[in-house]
C-alpha positions as CSV (number, residue, x, y, z in Angstrom):
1,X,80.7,80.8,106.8
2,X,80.9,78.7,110.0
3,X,77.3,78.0,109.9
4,X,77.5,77.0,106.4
5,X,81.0,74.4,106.8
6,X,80.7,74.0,110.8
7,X,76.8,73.3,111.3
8,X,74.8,76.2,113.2
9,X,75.8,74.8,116.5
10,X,79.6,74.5,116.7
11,X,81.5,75.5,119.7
12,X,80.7,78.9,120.7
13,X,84.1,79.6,122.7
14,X,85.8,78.2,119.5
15,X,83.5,81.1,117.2
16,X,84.3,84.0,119.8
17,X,87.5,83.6,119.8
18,X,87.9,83.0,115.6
19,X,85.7,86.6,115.8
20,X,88.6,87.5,118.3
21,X,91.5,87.0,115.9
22,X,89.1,88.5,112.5
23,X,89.1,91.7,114.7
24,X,92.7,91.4,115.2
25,X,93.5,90.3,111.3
26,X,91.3,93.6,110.0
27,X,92.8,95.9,112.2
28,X,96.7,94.7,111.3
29,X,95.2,94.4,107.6
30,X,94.4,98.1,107.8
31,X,97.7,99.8,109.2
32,X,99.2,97.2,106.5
33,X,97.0,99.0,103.5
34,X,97.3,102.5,105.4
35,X,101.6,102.0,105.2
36,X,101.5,100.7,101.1
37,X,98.9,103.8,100.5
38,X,100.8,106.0,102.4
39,X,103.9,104.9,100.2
40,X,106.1,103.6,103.4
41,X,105.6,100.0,101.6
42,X,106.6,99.1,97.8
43,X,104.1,96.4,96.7
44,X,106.4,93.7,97.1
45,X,107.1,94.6,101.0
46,X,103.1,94.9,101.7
47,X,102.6,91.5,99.4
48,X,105.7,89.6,102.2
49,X,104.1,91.0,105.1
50,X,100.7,90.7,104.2
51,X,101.3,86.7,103.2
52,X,103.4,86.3,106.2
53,X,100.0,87.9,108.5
54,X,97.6,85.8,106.9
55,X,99.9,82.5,107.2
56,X,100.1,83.3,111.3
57,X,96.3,83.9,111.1
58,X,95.6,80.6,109.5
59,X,98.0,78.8,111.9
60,X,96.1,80.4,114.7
61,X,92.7,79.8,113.5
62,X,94.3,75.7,113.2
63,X,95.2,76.1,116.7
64,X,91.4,77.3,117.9
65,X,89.6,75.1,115.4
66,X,92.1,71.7,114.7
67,X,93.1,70.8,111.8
68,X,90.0,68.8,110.6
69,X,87.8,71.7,111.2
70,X,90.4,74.1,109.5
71,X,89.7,72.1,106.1
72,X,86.0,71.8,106.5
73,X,86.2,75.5,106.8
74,X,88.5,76.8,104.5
75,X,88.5,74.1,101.9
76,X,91.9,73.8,102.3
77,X,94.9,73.4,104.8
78,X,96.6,76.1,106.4
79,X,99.7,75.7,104.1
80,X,97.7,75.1,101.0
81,X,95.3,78.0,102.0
82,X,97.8,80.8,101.2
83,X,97.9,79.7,97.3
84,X,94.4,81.1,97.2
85,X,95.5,84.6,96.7
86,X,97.3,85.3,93.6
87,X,100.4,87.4,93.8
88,X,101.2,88.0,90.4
89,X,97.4,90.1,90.1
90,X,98.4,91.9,92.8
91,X,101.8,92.5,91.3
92,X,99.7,93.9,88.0
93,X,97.1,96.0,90.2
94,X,99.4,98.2,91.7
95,X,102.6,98.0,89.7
96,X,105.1,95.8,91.0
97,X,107.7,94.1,89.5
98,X,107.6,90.1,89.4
């Protein structure tokens, strides 16, 4: 995805530490799905704490990348990124109530 928006050569410091915080984001993501399977989240709490995980994540991947280089990347800004994933699917999938 970098190579694609970024251009092949972008800042390697910038791309290890981006690879830094995915590491990070998957293992938080998978205690997050491991608590919600496990039935110590309802949908709603996992849906709050997962948004509020990925909105730090974005704000840190601004910090590494800038804010220019956020957009090229994601298509978006890191406030408007968020609206990509829709709740109320999420709400149907497993059950919760809107």
């Amino acid at each position: 995805m970098i190579d694609e928006h970024l251009g092949v050569d972008y800042a390697p410091a910038k791309r290890t530490r981006l690879r830094q915080l995915d590491a990070l984001a998957e293992q938080e993501q998978d205690e997050l799905v491991r608590t919600l399977d496990e039935k110590r989240l309802t949908p709603e709490q996992y849906l709050e704490r997962f948004t509020r995980m990925a909105g730090e994540l974005f704000e840190r991947y601004e910090e590494v990348l800038g804010r220019d280089d956020f957009v090229r990347l994601f298509g978006a800004a890191p406030e408007d990124a968020l609206d990509i994933a829709d709740p109320e699917a999420f709400r149907r999938a497993h059950g919760a109530a809107n």
